[in-house]
C-alpha positions as CSV (number, residue, x, y, z in Angstrom):
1,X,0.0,0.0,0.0
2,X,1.7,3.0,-1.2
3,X,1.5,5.9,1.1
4,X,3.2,9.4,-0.6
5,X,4.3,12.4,1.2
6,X,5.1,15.3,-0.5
7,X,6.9,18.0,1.4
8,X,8.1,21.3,0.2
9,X,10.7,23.3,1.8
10,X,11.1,24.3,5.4
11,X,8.8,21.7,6.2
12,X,8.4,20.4,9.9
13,X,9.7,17.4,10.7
14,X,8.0,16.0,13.3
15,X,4.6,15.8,10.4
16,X,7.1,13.6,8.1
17,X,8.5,11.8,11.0
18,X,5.6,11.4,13.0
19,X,3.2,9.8,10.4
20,X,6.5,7.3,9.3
21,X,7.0,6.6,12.6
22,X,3.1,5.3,12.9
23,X,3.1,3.4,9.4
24,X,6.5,2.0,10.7
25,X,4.8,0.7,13.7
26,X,1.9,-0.3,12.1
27,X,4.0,-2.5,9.8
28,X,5.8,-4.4,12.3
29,X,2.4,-5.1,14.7
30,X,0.3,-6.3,11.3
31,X,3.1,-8.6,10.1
32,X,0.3,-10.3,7.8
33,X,-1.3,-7.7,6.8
34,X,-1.0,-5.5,3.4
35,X,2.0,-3.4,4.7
36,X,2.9,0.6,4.2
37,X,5.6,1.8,2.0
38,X,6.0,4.9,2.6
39,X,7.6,7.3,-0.1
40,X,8.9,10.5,0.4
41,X,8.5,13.2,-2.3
42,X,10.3,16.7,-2.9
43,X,9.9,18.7,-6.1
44,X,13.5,17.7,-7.2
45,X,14.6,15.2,-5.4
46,X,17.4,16.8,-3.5
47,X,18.2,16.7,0.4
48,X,15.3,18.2,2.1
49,X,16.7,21.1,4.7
50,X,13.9,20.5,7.5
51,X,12.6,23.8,9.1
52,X,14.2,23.0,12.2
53,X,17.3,22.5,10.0
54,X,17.8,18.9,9.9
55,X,18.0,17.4,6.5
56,X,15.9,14.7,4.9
57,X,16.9,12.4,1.6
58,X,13.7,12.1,-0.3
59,X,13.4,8.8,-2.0
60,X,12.1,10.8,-5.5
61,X,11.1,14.2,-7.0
62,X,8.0,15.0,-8.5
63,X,9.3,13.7,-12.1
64,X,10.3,10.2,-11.3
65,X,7.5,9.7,-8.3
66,X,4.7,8.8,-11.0
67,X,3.6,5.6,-9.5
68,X,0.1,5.8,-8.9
69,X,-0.6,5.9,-5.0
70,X,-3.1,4.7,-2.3
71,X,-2.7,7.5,-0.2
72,X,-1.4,11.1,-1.0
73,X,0.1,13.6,2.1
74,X,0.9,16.8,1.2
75,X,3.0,17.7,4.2
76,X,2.9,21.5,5.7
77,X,6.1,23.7,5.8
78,X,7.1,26.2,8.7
79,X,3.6,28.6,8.6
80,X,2.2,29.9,5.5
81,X,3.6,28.5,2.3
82,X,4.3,30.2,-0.9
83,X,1.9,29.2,-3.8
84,X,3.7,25.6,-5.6
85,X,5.3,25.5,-8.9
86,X,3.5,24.8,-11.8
87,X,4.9,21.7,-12.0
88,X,4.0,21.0,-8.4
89,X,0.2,21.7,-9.2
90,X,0.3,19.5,-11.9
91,X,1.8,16.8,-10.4
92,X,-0.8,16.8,-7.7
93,X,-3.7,17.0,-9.5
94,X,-2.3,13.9,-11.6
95,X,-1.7,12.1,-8.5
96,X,-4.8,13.1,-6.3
97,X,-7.6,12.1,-8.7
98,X,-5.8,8.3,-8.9
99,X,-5.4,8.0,-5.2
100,X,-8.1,6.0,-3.1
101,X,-7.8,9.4,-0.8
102,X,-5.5,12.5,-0.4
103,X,-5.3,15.6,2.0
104,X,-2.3,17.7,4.4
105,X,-1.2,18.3,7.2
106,X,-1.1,21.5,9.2
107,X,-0.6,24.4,5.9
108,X,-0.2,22.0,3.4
109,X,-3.8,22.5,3.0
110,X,-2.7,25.4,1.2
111,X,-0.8,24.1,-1.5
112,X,-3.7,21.6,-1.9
113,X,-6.2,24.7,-2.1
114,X,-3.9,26.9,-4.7
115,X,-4.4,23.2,-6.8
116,X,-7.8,23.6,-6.6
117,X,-8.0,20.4,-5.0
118,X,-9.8,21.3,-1.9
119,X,-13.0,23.4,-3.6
120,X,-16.2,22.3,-2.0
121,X,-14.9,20.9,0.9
122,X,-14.2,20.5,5.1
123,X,-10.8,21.1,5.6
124,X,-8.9,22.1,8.5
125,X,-5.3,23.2,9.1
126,X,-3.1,24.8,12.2
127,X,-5.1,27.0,14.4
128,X,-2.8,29.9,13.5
129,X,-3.6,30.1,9.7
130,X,-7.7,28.8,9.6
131,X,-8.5,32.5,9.1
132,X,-5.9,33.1,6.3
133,X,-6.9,30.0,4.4
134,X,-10.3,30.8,4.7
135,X,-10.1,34.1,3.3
136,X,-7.5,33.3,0.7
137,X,-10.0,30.2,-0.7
138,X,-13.7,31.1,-0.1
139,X,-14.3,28.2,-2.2
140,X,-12.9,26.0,1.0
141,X,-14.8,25.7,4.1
142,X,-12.2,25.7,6.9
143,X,-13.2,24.4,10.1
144,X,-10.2,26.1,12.8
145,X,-10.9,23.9,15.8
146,X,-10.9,20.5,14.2
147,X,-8.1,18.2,14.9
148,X,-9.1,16.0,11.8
149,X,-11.6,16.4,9.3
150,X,-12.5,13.7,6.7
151,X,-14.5,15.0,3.4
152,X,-15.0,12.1,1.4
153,X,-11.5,11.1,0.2
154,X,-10.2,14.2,1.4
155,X,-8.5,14.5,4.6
156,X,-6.7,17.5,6.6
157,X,-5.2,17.3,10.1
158,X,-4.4,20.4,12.4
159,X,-0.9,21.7,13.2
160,X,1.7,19.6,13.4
161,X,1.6,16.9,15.9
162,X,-1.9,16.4,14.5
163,X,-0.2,14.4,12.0
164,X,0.5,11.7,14.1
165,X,-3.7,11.6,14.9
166,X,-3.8,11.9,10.8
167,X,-2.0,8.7,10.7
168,X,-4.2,6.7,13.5
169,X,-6.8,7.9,11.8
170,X,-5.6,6.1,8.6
171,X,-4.4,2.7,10.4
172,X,-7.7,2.7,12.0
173,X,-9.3,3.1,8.6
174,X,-7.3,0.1,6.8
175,X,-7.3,-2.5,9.9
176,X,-9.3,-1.6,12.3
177,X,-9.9,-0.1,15.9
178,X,-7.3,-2.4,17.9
179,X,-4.3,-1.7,15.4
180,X,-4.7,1.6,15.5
181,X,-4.6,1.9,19.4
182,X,-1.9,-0.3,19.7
183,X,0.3,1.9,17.6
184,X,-0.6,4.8,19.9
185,X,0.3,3.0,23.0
186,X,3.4,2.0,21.7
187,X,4.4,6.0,20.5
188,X,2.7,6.9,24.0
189,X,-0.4,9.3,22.4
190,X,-3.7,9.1,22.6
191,X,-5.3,7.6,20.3
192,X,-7.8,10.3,19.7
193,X,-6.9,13.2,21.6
194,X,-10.0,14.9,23.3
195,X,-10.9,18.6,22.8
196,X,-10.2,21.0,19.6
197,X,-6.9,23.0,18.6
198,X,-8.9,26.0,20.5
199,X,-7.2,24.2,24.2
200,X,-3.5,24.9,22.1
201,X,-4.4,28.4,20.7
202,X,-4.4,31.5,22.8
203,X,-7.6,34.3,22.5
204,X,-5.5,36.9,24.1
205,X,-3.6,37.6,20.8
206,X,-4.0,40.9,19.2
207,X,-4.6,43.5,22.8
208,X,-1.3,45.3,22.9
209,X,-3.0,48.2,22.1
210,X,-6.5,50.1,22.6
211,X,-7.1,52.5,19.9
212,X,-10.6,51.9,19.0
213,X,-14.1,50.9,21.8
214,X,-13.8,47.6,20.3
215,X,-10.1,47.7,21.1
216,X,-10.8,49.2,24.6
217,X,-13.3,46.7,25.0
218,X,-11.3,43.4,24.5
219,X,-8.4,45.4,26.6
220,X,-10.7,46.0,29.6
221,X,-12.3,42.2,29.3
222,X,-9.0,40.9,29.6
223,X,-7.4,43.5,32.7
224,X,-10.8,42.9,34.5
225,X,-12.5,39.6,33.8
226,X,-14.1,39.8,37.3
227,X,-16.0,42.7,36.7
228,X,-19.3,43.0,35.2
229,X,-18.2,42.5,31.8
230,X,-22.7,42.2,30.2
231,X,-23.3,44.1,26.9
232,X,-24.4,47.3,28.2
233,X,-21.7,47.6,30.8
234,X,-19.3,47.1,27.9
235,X,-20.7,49.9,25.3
236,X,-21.1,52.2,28.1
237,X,-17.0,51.8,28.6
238,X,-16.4,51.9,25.2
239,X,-18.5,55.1,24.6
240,X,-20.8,53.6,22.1
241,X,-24.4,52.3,21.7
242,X,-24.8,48.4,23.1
243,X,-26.1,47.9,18.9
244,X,-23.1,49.5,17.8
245,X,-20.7,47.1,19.6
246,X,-22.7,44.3,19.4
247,X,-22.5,45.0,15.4
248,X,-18.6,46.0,16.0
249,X,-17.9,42.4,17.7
250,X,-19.5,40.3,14.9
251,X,-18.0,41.8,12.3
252,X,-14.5,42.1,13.7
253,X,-14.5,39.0,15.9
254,X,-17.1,36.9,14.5
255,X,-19.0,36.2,17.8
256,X,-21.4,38.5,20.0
257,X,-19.8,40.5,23.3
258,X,-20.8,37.6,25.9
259,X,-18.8,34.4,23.8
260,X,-15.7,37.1,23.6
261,X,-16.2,37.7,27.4
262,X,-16.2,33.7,28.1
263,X,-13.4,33.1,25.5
264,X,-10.9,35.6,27.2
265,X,-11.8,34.0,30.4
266,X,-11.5,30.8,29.9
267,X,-8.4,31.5,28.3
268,X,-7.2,33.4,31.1
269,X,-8.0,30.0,33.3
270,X,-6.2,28.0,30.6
271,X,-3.1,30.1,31.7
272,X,-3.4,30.2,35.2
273,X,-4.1,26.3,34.4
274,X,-0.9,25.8,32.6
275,X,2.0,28.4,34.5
276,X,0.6,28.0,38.5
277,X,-0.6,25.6,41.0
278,X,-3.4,27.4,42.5
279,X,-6.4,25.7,42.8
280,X,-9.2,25.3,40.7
281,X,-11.9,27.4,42.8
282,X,-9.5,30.0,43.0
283,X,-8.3,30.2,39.4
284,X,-12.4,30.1,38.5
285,X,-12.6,33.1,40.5
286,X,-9.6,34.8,38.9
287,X,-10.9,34.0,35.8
288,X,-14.0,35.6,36.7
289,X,-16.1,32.8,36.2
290,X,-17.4,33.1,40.4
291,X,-17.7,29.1,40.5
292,X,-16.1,26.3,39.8
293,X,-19.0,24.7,37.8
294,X,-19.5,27.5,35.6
295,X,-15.4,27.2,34.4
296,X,-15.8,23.4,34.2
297,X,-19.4,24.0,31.9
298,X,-17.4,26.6,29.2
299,X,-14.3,24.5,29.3
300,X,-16.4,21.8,28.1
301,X,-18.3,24.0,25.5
302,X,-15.0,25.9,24.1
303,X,-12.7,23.5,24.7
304,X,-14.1,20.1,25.2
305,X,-12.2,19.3,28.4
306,X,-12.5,19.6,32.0
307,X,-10.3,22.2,33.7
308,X,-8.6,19.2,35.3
309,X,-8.0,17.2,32.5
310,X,-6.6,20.5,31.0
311,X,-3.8,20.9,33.9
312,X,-3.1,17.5,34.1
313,X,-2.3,17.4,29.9
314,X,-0.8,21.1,30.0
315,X,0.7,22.6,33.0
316,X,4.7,23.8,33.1
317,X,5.3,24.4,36.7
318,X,6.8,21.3,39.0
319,X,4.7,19.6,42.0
320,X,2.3,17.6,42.5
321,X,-0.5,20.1,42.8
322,X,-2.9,19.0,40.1
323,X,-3.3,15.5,41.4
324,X,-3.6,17.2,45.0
325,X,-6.4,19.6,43.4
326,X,-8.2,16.5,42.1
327,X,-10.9,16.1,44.8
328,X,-11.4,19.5,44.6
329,X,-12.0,19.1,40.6
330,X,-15.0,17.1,41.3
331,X,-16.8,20.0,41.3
332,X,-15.0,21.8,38.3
């Protein structure tokens, strides 16, 4: 079963690696099985300088890899790539049509989209670059917090390490449940990670400055998420109409004033979550959530994990403080 990955330059390794690494063990669990073999593409066929400035030996370029494949991976470089060569395009939309399914990783949605390979359908790609793609290819409908989407034959993972969930995802597909979660014990991942890319992203981005009320808005939601933060409150701070902001915060932000408000707190939580070992009640209160069932129910909505399960996956700082807090979590 022929499995092709494509990478252009500056690509990451760990979306090359990591989906090798998977088929690798994949092959050597399913001995009887129809085994992987893996070939990896370039668009001349010369060493490969990886972003983080390793360097890869493709086993072909785009001219001799013409062997028709089961599964095509167009791998994502280091953020936004450049639009492909001509010759690039053509080779993958000679080689995507003939494969039982194709997709990307992280941004090489991209170069699948400037193919025109992606029109119609659910993609996704890294967290970072959903609005970019999106706007760039109206044609594609982008779905940011998705870890994995399948469309048909068409695939996309999220950034990066999504890969390696790509590549599950595949096993799974070919032999089953059990093979699949082997593999992921044996790499030590989860087999299907829970939550979106929204608990890896940060909603904080972008308030450096306040120059506009939507801009003193956000600023003052994020120095004072413990104050009353409602729609009214907000516009009167802002010195505009509660309409006017409401209209400001859909069209800018793309959700009303009271998701923002939650979204900046429960990224302030996530934070708190990751870089201290206070406890939960305390960092719901911080947050300016007031209880710690209220921060458990949007962590769940946004983010599709408890706060617990959040520290316990996320947080930096040494000690044992998360398992201490788990009794407390109960109520989280």
């Amino acid at each position: 079963m022929l499995i092709t990955l494509f990478a252009p330059v500056n690509t990451h390794l760990l979306e090359v690696a990591g989906v090798q690494d998977a088929l690798f063990e994949a092959n050597c669990k399913a001995e009887s099985r129809q085994p992987y073999r893996v070939r990896l593409v370039t668009e001349h066929g010369t060493p490969l300088e990886s972003a983080s400035g390793l360097v890869v030996i493709p086993d072909a370029g785009i001219a001799q890899a013409t062997e028709r494949s089961d599964t095509l991976i167009v791998v994502g470089p280091y953020g936004v790539p450049r639009p492909p060569s001509e010759p690039v395009v053509r080779w993958m939309r000679e080689q995507a049509p003939q494969a039982r399914r194709y997709g990307s990783t992280c941004t090489g949605a991209f170069l699948l989209a400037d193919a025109g390979l992606l029109s119609g359908r659910r993609v996704t790609t890294h967290w970072q670059y959903a609005d970019r793609l999106a706007l760039a290819h109206p044609d594609v409908e982008v779905e940011p917090d998705r870890i994995f989407v399948r469309d048909g034959p068409v695939f996309s993972s999220a950034g990066v390490s999504a890969a390696i969930d790509l590549a599950f995802s595949l096993i799974e597909e070919d032999h089953g449940r059990a093979l699949a979660l082997w593999v992921a014990r044996r790499l030590v991942v989860f087999l299907k990670r829970p939550g979106g890319q929204s608990q890896f992203s940060s909603a904080l981005t972008a308030q450096s400055e306040a120059t506009s009320p939507l801009d003193r808005v956000r600023l003052h939601i994020l120095e004072s998420p413990r104050a009353r933060l409602d729609l009214n409150t907000l516009a009167e701070m802002a010195g505009t109409s509660p309409r006017n902001l409401s209209r400001l915060c859909q069209a800018r932000l793309g959700v009303s004033a009271a998701s923002y408000v939650e979204l900046t707190r429960v990224d302030i939580a996530r934070r708190l979550l990751e870089e201290s070992d206070a406890p939960i009640k305390a960092i719901a209160f911080a947050a300016g959530f007031g209880s710690t069932t209220t921060l458990r129910r949007a962590f769940l909505r946004r983010i599709g994990v408890t706060p617990l399960q959040y520290r316990l996956r996320f947080q930096t700082t040494a000690g044992d403080s998360a398992r201490e807090d788990e009794s407390a979590a109960i109520l989280s």
